[in-house]
C-alpha positions, 0 to 999 in steps of 0.5 A: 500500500502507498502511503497518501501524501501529507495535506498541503495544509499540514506541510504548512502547519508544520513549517509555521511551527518549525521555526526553522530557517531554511536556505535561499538556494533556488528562489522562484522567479515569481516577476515580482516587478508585475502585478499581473504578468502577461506571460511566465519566465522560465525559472534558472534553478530549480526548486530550494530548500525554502520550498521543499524541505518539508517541515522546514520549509519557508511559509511564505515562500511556498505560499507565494509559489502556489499562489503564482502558478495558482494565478499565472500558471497557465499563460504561455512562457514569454519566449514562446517556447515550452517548459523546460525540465527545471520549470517541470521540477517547480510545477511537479512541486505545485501539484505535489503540494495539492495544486490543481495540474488545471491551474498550469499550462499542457506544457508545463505539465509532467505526463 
């Protein structure tokens, strides 16, 4: 039998509650600069610790990742090209987490 993935809602418990602090190694490019970007960025490194260290992880910065693909996720790559194995890795994490794979592009979609 496969053990069911932790709720996301309690990864966030869990990483509020840790106090921990985490690295900032692979920081999403969430195009901070934009209210609303009309297209994504393809992301230079992959997910970090901040975002996938469990318990450990940053709130804040795990939230913020699923509210921009949440809200962005399904808007073409500025550069008209597909998504690349690094921005599969960060959208692999949003679904893992409970994000809804509807909330991201074909592309970017991990079959």
């Amino acid at each position: 039998m496969n053990p069911r993935p932790a709720p996301f809602a309690l990864l966030l418990a869990l990483a509020a509650l840790s106090g921990c602090a985490v690295s900032d190694d692979g920081s999403l490019d969430a195009q901070a600069g934009a209210a609303a970007p009309t297209c994504l960025v393809h992301q230079a490194k992959a997910p970090g610790s901040r975002y996938t260290a469990s318990e450990r992880a940053d709130t804040k910065s795990v939230l913020e990742r699923m509210r921009y693909y949440t809200a962005n996720g399904t808007k073409d790559f500025c550069d008209g090209r597909p998504a690349t194995g690094t921005d599969r890795r960060w959208t692999d994490l949003y679904t893992a987490l409970g994000g809804d794979r509807a909330h991201l592009a074909a592309t970017a979609r991990t079959p």
